[in-house]
FISE-768159 format. One record per residue (C-alpha): residue number from 1; x, y, z. Coordinates in Angstrom, 3 decimals. Example, Ala and Ser with C-alpha at 12.3 -4.5 7.8 and 13.67 -1.06 7.14 Angstrom:
+-----+----------+----------+----------+
|   n |        u |        v |        w |
+-----+----------+----------+----------+
|   1 |   12.300 |   -4.500 |    7.800 |
|   2 |   13.670 |   -1.060 |    7.140 |
+-----+----------+----------+----------+
//
This chain:
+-----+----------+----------+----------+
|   n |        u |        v |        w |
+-----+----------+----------+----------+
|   1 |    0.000 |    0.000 |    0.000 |
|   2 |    1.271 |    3.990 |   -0.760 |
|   3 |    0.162 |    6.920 |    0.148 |
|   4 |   -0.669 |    8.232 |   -2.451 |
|   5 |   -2.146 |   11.546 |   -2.639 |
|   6 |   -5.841 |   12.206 |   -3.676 |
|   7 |   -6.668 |   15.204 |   -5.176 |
|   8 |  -10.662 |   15.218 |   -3.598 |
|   9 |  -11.930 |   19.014 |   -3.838 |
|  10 |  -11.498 |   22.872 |   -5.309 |
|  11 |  -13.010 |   25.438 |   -2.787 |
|  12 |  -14.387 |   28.908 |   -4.361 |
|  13 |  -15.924 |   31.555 |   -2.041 |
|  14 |  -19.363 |   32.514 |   -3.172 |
|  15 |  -21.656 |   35.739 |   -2.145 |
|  16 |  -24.906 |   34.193 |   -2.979 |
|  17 |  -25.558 |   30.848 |   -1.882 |
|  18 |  -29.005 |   29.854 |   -3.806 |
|  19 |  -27.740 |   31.957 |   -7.129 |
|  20 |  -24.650 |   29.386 |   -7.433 |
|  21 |  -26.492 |   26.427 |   -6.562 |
|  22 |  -28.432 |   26.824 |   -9.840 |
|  23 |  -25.610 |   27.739 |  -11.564 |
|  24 |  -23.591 |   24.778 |  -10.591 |
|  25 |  -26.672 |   22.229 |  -11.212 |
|  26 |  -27.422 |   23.865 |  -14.905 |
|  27 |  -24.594 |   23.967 |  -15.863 |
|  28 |  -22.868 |   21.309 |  -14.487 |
|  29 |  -25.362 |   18.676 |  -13.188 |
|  30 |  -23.825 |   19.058 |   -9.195 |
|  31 |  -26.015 |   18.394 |   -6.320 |
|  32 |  -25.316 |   18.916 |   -2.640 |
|  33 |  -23.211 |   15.984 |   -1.269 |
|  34 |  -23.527 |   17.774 |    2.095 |
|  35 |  -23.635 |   21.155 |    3.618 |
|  36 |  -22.077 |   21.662 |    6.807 |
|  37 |  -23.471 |   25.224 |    8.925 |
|  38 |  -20.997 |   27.003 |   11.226 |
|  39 |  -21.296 |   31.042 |   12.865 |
|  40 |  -19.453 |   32.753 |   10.875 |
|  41 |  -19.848 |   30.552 |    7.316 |
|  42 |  -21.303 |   27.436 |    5.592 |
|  43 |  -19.634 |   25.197 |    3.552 |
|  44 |  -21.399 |   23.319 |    0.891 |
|  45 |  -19.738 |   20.341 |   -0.892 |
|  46 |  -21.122 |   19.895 |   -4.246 |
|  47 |  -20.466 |   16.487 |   -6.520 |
|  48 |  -22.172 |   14.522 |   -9.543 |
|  49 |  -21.981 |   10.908 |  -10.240 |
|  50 |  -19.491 |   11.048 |  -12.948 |
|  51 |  -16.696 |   12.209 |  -10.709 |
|  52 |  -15.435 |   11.430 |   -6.971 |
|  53 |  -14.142 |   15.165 |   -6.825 |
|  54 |  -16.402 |   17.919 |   -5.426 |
|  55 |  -16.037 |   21.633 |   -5.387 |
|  56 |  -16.620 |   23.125 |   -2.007 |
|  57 |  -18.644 |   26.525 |   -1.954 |
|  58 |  -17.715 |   28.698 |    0.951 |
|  59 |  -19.862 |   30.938 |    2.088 |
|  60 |  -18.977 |   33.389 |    4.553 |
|  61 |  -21.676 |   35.142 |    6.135 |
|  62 |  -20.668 |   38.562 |    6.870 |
|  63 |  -19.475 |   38.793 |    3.173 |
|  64 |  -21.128 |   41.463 |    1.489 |
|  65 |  -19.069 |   42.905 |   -1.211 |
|  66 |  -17.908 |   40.788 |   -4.275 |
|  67 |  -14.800 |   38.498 |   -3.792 |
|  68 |  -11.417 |   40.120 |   -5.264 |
|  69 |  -10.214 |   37.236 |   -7.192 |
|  70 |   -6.959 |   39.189 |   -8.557 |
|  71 |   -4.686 |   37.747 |  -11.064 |
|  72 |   -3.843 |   34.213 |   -9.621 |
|  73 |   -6.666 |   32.390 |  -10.195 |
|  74 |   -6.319 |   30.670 |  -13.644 |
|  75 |   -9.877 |   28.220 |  -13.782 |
|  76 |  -11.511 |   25.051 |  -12.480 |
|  77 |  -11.942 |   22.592 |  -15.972 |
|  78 |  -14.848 |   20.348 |  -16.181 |
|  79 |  -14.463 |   17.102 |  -19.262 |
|  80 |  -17.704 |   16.768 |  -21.355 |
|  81 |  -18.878 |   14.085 |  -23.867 |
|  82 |  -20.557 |   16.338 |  -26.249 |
|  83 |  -18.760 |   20.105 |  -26.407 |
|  84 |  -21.450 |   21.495 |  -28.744 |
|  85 |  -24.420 |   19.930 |  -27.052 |
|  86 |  -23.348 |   21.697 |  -23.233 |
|  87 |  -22.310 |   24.689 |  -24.923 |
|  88 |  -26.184 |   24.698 |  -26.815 |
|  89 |  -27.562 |   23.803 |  -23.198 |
|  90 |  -26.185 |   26.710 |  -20.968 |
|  91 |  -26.470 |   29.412 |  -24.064 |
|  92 |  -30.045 |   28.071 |  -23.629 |
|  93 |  -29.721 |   28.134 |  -20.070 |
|  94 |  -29.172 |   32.148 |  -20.298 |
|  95 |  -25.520 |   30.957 |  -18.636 |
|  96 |  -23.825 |   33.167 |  -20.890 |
|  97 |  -20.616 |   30.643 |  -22.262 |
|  98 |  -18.450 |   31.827 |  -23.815 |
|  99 |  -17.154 |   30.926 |  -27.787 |
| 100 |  -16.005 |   27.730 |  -28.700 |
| 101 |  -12.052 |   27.623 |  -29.429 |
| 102 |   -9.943 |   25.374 |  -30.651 |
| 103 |   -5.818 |   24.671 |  -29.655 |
| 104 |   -3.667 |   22.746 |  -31.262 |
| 105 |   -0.579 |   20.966 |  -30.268 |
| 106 |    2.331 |   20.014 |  -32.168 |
| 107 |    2.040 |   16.351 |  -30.984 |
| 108 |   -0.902 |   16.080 |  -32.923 |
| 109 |   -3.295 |   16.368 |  -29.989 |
| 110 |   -6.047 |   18.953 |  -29.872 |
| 111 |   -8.637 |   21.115 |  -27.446 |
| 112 |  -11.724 |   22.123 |  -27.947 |
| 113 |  -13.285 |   24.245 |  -25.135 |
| 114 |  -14.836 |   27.033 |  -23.942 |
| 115 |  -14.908 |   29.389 |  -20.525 |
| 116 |  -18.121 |   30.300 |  -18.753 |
| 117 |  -18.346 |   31.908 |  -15.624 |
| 118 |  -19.857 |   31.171 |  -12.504 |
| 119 |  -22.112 |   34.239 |  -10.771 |
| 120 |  -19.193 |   35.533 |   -8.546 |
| 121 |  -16.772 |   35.232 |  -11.345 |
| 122 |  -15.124 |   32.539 |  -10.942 |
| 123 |  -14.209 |   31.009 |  -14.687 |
| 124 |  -14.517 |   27.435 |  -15.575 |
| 125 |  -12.826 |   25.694 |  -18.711 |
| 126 |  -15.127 |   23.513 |  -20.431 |
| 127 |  -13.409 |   20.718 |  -22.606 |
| 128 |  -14.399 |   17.987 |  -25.398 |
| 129 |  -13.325 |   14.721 |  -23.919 |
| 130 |  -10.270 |   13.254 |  -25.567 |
| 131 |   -6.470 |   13.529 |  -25.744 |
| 132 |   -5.627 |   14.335 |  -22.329 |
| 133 |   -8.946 |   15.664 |  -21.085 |
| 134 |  -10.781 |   12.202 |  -20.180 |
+-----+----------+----------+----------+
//
């Protein structure tokens, strides 16, 4: 046996608790796996079946002004089967994602993606499944 490390959740700090639940579910199909309540903040783990990883939303109670997220954070990425159909379903949504792009890579493999953004800001890279993004 090794010990290994597990990579098991992201945590983003959120304003608006019920605002990025819906965001998170229609856009990404993730349901509460369990909210824990404290004084001063709540944390709310959020997962899907597809994946053992969960992103933790952080809310902090006394928060009332939008998060400064500064020039460090780069993005969460999320893997999807069909690129066009999730990008049709949050347009539809009113989620607001961004264009699809294309990279290429001199080994011959390729992305296609887009970003969309969650309600505090917080951008997410949506990629076709393949090459290195199963």
């Amino acid at each position: 046996m090794t010990d290994t490390p597990k990579l098991i959740h992201a945590m983003v700090r959120v304003r608006e608790e019920a605002r990025s639940l819906e965001f998170y579910r229609t856009a990404f199909a993730l349901e509460i796996a369990d909210r824990l309540d404290f004084d001063g903040f709540t944390l709310i783990y959020l997962s899907n079946p597809e994946s053992g990883f969960e992103l933790e939303l952080t809310v902090n109670k006394s928060q009332s002004e939008p998060y400064d997220l500064g020039n460090g954070y780069g993005h969460l990425a999320v893997s999807v089967a069909d690129l066009d159909a999730a990008h049709a379903r949050m347009k539809d949504a009113g989620l607001a994602p961004g264009n699809l792009k294309e990279l290429a890579h001199s080994s011959g493999g390729k992305a296609r993606f887009f970003f969309i953004a969650d309600p505090d800001g917080y951008k997410i890279e949506v990629l076709q499944r393949g090459w290195r993004f199963l």
